[in-house]
Every structure is written in C-alpha cells, then in structure tokens.
C-alpha positions in Angstrom: -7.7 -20.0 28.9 -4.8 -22.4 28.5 -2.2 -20.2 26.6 1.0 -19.7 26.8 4.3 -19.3 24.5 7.1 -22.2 24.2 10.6 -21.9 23.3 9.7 -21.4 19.6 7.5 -18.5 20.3 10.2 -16.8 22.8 12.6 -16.8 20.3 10.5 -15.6 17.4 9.4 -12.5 19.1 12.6 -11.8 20.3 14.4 -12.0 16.8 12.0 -11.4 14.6 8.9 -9.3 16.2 10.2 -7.3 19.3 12.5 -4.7 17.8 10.5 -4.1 14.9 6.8 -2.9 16.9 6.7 0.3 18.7 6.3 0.4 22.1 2.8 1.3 22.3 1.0 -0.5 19.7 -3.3 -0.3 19.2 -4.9 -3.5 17.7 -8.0 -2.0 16.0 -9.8 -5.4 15.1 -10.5 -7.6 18.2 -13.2 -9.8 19.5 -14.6 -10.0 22.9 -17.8 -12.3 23.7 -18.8 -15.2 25.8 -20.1 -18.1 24.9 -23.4 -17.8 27.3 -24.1 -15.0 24.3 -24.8 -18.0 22.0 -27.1 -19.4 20.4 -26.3 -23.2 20.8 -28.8 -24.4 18.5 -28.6 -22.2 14.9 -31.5 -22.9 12.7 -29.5 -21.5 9.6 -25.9 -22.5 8.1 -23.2 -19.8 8.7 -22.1 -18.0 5.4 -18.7 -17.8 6.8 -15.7 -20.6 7.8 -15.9 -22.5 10.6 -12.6 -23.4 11.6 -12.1 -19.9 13.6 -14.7 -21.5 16.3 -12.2 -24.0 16.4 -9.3 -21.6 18.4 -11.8 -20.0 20.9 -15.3 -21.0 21.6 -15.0 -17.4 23.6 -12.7 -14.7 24.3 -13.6 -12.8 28.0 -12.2 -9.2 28.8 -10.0 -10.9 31.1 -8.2 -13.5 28.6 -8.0 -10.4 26.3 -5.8 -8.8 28.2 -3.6 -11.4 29.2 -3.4 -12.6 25.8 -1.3 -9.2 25.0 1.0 -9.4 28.3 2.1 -13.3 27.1 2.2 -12.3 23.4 3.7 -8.7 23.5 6.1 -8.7 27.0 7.7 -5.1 27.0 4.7 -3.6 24.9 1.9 -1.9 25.4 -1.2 -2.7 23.3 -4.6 -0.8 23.3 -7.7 -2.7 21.7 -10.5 -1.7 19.4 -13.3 -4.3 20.8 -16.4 -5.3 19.5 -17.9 -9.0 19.6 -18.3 -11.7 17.7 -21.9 -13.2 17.3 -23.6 -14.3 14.7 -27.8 -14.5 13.7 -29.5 -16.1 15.9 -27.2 -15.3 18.9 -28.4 -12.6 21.7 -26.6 -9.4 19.9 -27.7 -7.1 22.5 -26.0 -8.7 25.8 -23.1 -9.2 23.7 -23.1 -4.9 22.6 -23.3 -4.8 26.3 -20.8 -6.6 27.9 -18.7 -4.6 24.9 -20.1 -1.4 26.2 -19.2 -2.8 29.8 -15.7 -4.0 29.6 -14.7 -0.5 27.5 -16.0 1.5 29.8 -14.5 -0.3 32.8 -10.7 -0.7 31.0 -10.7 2.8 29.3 -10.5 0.9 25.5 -12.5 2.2 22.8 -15.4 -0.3 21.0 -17.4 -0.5 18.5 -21.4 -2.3 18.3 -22.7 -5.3 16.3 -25.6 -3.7 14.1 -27.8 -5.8 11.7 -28.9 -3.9 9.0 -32.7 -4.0 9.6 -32.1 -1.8 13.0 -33.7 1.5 12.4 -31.6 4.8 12.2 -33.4 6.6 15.3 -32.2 3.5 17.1 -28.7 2.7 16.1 -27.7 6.2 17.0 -28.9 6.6 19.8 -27.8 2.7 21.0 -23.8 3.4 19.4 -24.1 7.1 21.4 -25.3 5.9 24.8 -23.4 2.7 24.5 -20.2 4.9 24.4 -19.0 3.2 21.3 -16.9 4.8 18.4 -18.8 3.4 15.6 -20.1 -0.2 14.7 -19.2 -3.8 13.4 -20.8 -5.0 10.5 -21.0 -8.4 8.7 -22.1 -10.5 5.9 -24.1 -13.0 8.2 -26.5 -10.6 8.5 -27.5 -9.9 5.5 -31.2 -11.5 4.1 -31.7 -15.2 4.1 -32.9 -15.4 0.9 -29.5 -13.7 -0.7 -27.3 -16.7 -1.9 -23.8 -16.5 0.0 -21.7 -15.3 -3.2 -24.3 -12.6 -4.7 -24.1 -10.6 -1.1 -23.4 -7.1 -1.8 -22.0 -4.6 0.8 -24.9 -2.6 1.0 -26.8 -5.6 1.9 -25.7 -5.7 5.4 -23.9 -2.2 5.3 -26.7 -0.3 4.6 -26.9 3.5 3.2 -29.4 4.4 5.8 -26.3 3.4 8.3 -23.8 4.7 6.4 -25.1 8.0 6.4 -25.6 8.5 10.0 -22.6 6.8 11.1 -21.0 9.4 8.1 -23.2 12.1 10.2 -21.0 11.2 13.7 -17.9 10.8 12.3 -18.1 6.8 13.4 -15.4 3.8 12.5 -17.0 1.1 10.3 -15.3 -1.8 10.7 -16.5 -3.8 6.8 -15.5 -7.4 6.2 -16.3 -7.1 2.3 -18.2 -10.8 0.7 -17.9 -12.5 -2.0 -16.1 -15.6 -2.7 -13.8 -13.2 -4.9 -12.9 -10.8 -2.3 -10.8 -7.8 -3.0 -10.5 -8.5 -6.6 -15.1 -9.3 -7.1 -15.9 -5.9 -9.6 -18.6 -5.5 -7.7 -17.1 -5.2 -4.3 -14.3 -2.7 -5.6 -17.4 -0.6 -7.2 -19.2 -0.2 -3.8 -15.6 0.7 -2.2 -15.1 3.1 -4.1 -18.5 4.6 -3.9 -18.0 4.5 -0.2 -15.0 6.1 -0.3 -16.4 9.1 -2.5 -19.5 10.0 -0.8 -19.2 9.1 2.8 -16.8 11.4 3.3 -16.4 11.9 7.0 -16.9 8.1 8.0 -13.2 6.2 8.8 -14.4 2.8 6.8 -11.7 0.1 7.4 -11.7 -2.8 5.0 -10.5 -6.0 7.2 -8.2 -8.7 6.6 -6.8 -6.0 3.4 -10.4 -6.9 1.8 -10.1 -10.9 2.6 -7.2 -11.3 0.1 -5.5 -14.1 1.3 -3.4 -15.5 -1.5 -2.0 -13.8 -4.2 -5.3 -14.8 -6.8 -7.9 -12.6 -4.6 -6.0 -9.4 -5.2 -6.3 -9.0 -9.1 -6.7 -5.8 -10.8 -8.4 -4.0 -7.1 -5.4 -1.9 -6.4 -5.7 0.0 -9.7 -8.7 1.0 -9.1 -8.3 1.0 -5.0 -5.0 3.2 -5.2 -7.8 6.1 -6.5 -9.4 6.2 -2.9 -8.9 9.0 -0.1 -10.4 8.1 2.4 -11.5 4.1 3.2 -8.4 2.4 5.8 -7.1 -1.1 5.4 -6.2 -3.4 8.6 -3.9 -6.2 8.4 -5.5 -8.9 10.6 -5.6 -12.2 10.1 -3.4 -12.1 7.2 0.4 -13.8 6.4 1.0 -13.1 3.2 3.4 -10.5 2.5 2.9 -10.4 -1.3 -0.4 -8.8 -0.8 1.0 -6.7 2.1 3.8 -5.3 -0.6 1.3 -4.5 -3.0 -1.1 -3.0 -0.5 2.1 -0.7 0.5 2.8 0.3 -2.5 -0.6 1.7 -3.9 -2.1 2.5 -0.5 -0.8 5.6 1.6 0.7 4.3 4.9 -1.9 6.4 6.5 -4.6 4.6 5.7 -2.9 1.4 6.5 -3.8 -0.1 10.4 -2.7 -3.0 12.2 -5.4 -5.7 13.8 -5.1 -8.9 14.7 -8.5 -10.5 14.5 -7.9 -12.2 18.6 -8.6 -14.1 19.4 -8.0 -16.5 16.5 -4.8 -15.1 16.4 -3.3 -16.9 19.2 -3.4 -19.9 16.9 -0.3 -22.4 16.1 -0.1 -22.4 12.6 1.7 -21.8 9.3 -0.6 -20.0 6.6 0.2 -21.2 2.8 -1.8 -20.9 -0.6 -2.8 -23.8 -3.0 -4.6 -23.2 -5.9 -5.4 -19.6 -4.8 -6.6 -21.2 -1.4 -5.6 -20.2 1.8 -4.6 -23.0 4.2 -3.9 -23.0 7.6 -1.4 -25.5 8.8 -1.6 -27.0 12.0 -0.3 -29.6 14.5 -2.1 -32.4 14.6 -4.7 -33.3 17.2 -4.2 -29.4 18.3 -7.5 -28.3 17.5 -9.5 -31.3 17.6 -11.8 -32.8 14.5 -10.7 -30.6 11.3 -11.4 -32.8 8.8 -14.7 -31.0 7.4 -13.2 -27.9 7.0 -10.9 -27.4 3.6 -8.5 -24.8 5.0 -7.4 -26.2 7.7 -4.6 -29.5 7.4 -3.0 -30.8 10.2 0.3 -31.8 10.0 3.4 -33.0 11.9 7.6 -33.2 12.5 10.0 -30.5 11.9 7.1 -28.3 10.4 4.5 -28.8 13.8 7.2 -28.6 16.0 8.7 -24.8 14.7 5.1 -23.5 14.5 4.6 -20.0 15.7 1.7 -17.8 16.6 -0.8 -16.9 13.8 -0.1 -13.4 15.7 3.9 -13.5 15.0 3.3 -15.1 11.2 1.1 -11.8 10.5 3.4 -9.5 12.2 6.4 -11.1 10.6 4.7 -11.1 7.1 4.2 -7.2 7.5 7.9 -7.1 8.5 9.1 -8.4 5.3 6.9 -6.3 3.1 7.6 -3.4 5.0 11.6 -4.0 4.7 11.2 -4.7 0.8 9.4 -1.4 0.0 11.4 0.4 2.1 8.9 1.7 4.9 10.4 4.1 7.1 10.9 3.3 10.7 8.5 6.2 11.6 5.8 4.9 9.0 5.9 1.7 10.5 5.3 3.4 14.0 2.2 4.7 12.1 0.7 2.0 10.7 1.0 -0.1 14.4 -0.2 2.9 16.4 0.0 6.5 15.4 -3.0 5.9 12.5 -5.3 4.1 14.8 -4.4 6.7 17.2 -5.1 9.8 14.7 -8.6 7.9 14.0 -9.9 7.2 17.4 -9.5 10.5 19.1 -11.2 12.0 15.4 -14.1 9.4 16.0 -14.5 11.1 19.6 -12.7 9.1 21.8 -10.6 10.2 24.6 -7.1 9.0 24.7 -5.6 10.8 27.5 -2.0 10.4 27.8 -1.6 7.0 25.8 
C-alpha cells in the first residue's frame, strides 16, 4: 500500500479534523479482503458502481491498521470489519480471514451472508465465527430481480432478520434502489424493520445512500418516527443531508463509518443534477472515463484535494456546528454509540 498524507492533508487534519474527534474514535463500517478472495472472471454485471474498485483492488488487516495511524496521528480508532465480495467471489475464505484478523487484533466483525443461507446455518456460522452480526447487500439478491425493483427483504431476508433479532446481532443494510432514502418503498420496509425487530441494532449505511440533497425527500418525516434502526455516516460529504439527518434523528442513533478503504481517496465530492460526483486528479486513479461519477480534474482544485476521509469528517463538522451538537454528543456519535452497541451485541470491550 502506497499511502501516505502531503502537506494539504497535514494541515487539514490539524485545523480542521484533529480537535474536533475524540480521542478514541470506532469506525463501525470497514472493509477488509484480499484480492486472492476474487473471482477474476464474473459471469454477471455488478448492480452497484464501479469506481470504488478503482481506490483499492484490496484492503489487508495490515494496511487497515496503518491506514488509521497515517490518517488519525494522536487518535485511537477501533474498527467494525467485515469484507467486501461480491457473487461469484469465494464468501467463505473471505468470512474467514474476517473471523481471523478479529480474533487475532481484538476488533469486533461482522459476516457476509447471502440470503439463500439457511437459518440453522447462519447462526451457527455468525456464533462460532465470533462475529457480532452480519453484512448484507443488494448484489445478492436474485438474478432475475431488475437492479431498481430490489426490495430490502430481497437480500435481507425475514428468516435472517428474525434470528439475528433473536441474538441481539448488528445488521449492517445498504438500502437499493436508484431513489435511495427518499424510494416509498424503501422507507416502508425501514420502518417495518424498525417496529418489529425490536432487539436487532439495524444501521442504515452511507445515511440510506443519500448523496445529494434530491435523494433525501420527504424520508425524514416519516424516518424521524423510528426507535430503534441507527444511521452511519460513511462515505458521505454532504453536510445538508448530515443537518437534516441531525435534526430529525436522535444523536444516539447516529454512528460514524468510513466505508475504508475507499476512503483514503483524493477527492472533492459535489452534486449535479442530483448526482453525486467525485472529483479527482487526473491520471490518479487510472482509466475513469466509463464511470459517470467520477471526473478528473486539475490546477488549484487537484492540487488542495484532501482525503475522502477528512471531506466526510469535515462535512459532519459543519453540520454538527450549525445545529448546535454538543461537544459530548459529538463524542457519542464518533465513539460512545458504537461503543453502547457493540458491548449490547455481546462483544467484549475491555478497557477501550
């Protein structure tokens, strides 16, 4: 791994980023694979973008955790790990290597399930794996499902729902749909989550995919209802959505993640059209032109590019400061929630 911060970086996180994190900070939306787990030919197209594949053809235990110590110097940052596979790829040696590296570094994990593995199966694999609860994703759903008519219960099933509600597990749910938070049917099955799977900590990623101001609509009156379902921040920049998130979701249930290792990208996030865009310096990140949101670019605007890690942390920031989050809520939201949630999904935090 070739990674390291310049000059820019340094001085963002030591204006903008440093003061305002905690000292110890858990990151509860992290990938950690290698790229022997993949499939290198893939008979089907992926239902998701490409450009993430891009950043980090893998992401070892090892470049994990020096990823923190170059990105975070003076913290200290705890993952949530699970991989980051997709059909076709060999799922099982990538839950194991999981299971492996969490076991070996004391961080807590969560397994990749498709939603055709039995019940009897799944909890005995999540249990003896030593994981906290499982990863779920819209890949997985059936072929024959076009990409935006995928429901949540298409690759989150009921059957799984129930006994991870049975264990007390984290589901981490990356909702579909090319409408994201703001699709009717998506905020329906949220909800219904939320009201009957009442001991189960489900945490909507990326605040439910909403980008750009368009995706959020009218969720968050019907969202700001919910108990129980968390929200995690990762791989998001845009601190309109953030605001709005804060002010009809309690703190509590608010979490940061990062979504590494994509987040040790260079880039500037901005909205056209209601279409998230990720600028980049050109020739960074070889051959973009097939994929839509990403735009290389170059001057003054390539040359003061950040981490994708600071322009989330930084977006958060300003929401945070405009709504008037408490220093101590903001200690919550970058530790003291995930913290709360781990040790009530079983796992052992010791003296962290």
């Amino acid at each position: 791994m070739d990674f390291r911060l310049n000059h820019v970086d340094e001085q963002f996180y030591k204006t903008t980023i440093k003061d305002f994190l905690p000292e110890d900070i858990i990151d509860v939306h992290t990938h950690v694979w290698l790229d022997d787990f993949r499939c290198k030919k893939k008979e089907e197209p992926a239902r998701t973008v490409s450009w993430p594949s891009m950043v980090a053809k893998d992401n070892s235990i090892e470049d994990h955790i020096t990823s923190y110590q170059i990105m975070f110097p003076g913290k200290k940052v705890m993952p949530l790990i699970f991989s980051n596979l997709s059909p076709g790829d060999d799922l099982e040696k990538g839950n194991e290597y999981i299971s492996r590296c969490a076991k070996e570094h004391q961080f807590p994990s969560l397994m990749y399930v498709q939603p055709n593995m039995p019940v009897d199966e799944l909890e005995r694999k999540v249990i003896t794996g030593g994981f906290v609860g499982i990863k779920v994703y819209l890949d997985f759903a059936p072929k024959y499902i076009p990409q935006n008519e995928i429901r949540i219960y298409d690759f989150l099933t009921r059957e799984h729902l129930e006994v991870a509600d049975r264990n007390g597990w984290i589901v981490m749910l990356h909702i579909p749909r090319n409408d994201r938070l703001k699709d009717p049917v998506n905020i329906a099955q949220m909800m219904e989550i939320d009201e009957r799977y009442k001991n189960t900590k489900v945490i909507i990623a990326h605040v439910g995919r909403a980008y750009c101001n368009e995706d959020v609509g009218d969720a968050f009156l019907h969202l700001r209802k919910t108990q129980r379902i968390y929200f995690d921040i990762s791989a998001n920049c845009n601190d309109w959505v953030f605001k709005e998130l804060l002010k009809n979701i309690d703190h509590k249930r608010i979490l940061f993640g990062s979504d590494l290792p994509i987040l040790r990208m260079r880039t500037k996030r901005i909205c056209e059209n209601g279409k998230y865009i990720n600028l980049i310096p050109k020739g960074m990140y070889g051959d973009v032109s097939r994929d839509s949101h990403m735009r290389e670019c170059t001057g003054e605007i390539a040359d003061q590019m950040t981490l994708f890690m600071y322009e989330e942390i930084a977006a958060f920031l300003e929401a945070a400061q405009e709504v008037g989050l408490k220093e101590s809520s903001i200690q919550d939201v970058f530790y003291n929630n995930a913290r709360s949630m781990l040790m009530n999904a079983g796992f052992d935090l010791g003296l962290k």
